[in-house]
C-alpha positions in Angstrom: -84.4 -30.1 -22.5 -85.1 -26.6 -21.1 -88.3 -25.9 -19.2 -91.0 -24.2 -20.9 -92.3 -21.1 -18.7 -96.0 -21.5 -18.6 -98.1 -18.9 -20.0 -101.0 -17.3 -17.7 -104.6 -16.2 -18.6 -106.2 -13.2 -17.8 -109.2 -11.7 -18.0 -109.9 -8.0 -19.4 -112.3 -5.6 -20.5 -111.3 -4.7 -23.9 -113.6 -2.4 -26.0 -117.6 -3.6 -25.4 -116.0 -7.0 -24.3 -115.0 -8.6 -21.5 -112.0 -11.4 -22.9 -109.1 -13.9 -21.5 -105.9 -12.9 -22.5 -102.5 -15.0 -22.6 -99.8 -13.3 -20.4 -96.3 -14.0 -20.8 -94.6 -14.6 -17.4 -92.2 -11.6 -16.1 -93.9 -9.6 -19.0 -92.7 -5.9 -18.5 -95.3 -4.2 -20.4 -98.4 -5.2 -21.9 -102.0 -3.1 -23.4 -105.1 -3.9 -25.2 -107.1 -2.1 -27.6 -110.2 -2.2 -29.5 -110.8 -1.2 -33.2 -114.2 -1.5 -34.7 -115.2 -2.0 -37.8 -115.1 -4.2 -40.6 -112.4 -6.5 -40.4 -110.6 -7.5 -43.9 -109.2 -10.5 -45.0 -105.7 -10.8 -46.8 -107.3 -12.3 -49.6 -109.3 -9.8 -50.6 -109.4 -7.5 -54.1 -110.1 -4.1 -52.8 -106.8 -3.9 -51.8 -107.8 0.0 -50.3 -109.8 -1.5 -47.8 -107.0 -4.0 -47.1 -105.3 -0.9 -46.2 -107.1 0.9 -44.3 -107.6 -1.6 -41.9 -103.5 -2.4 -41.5 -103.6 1.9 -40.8 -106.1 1.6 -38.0 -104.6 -1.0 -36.4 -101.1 0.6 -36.7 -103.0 3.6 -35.6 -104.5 1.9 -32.6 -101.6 0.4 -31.3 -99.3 2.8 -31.7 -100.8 5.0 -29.8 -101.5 2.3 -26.8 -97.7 1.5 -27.1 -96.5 4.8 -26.0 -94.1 7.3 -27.5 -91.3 5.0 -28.0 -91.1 2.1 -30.3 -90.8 -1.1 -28.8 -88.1 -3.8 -29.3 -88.7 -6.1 -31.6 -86.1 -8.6 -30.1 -89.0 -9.0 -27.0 -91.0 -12.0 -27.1 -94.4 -11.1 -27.3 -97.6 -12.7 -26.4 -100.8 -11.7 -28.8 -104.4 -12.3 -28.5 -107.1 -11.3 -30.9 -110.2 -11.8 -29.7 -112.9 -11.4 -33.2 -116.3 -10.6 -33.8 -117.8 -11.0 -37.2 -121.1 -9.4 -38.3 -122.0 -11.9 -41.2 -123.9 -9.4 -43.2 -120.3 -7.2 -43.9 -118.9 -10.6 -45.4 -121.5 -11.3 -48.0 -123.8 -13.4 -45.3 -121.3 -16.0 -44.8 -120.9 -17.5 -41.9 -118.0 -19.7 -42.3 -115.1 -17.5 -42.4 -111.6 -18.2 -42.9 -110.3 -16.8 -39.6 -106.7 -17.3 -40.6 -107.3 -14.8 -43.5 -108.0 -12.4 -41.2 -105.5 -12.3 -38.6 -103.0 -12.0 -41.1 -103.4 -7.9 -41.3 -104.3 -7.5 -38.0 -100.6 -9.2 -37.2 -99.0 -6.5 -39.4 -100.6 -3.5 -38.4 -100.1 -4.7 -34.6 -96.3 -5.1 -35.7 -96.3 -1.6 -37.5 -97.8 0.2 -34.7 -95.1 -1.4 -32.1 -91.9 -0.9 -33.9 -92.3 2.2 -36.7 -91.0 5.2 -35.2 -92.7 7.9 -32.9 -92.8 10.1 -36.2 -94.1 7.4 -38.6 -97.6 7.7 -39.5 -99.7 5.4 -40.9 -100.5 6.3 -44.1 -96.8 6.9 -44.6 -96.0 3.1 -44.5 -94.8 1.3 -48.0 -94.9 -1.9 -46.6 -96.2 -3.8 -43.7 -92.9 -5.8 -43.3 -92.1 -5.0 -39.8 -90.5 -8.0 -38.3 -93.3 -9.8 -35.9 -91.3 -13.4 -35.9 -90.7 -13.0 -31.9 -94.5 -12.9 -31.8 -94.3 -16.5 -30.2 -97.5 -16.7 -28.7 -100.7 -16.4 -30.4 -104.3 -16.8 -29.1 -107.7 -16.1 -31.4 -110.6 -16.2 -30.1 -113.7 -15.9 -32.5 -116.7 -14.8 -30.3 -120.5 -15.4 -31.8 -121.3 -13.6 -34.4 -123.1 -10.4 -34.2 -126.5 -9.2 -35.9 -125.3 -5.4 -35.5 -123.5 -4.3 -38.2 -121.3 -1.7 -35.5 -121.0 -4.9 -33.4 -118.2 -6.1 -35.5 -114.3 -5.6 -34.5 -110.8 -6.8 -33.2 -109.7 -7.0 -29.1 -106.2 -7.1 -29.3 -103.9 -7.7 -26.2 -100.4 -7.7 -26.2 -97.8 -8.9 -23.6 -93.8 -8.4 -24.3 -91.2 -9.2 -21.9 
């Protein structure tokens, strides 16, 4: 059976937060970003919204990525560190977190592998292929009472 190469953890000071990370050993690059604001769900109706979030991602990590696209073929490590402000969400506190990493996933994949050109609003489709992200960690902090409290951490590690 071949041997597993342990992951590492890390800590970082992403946006107002200080977070662990997962690191992928012999990682060649790696970044973290912050984008505040609301966070959708993939289930919701206002399918604008939905978008707009997927664009500020893309947006976000695209530019952290650099001016190249990245290789899709990498593995990548991701971790999404959350913060919910329950009065966005209708006062509810129990929040399928599932839901909500879906778009973050695709607007993280979007912003590594469109091209330096591509912007986000020019996107048909958030298909871009994320099944080499192998290694997922989300972390749901406390909620906040501050309605400009709420928003994503992401990190992401690629060998």
């Amino acid at each position: 059976m071949p041997e597993i190469e342990p992951l590492t953890l890390d800590n970082h000071s992403i946006g107002p937060w200080n977070v662990s990370t997962i690191e992928l050993p012999g990682a060649k690059r790696s970044f973290a970003v912050y984008v505040d604001g609301t966070i959708i769900n993939s289930v919701t109706e206002n399918a604008k919204a939905l978008r707009g979030w997927k664009e500020r991602v893309m947006a976000a990590t695209k530019q952290r990525r650099g001016t190249a696209s990245w290789d899709p073929r990498s593995r990548f490590a991701i971790t999404l560190t959350l913060k919910f402000c329950p009065k966005k969400h209708g006062g509810q506190r129990k929040l399928d977190v599932d839901n909500f990493t879906k778009p973050i996933i695709d607007g993280v994949a979007a912003g590594l592998f469109c091209g330096p050109e591509t912007e986000p609003s020019q996107i048909d489709a958030f298909d871009y292929d994320d099944s080499n992200f192998n290694t997922l960690l989300i972390h749901r902090l406390p909620d906040a009472e501050n309605r400009d409290q709420e928003g994503v951490a992401i990190h992401v590690s690629a060998t």
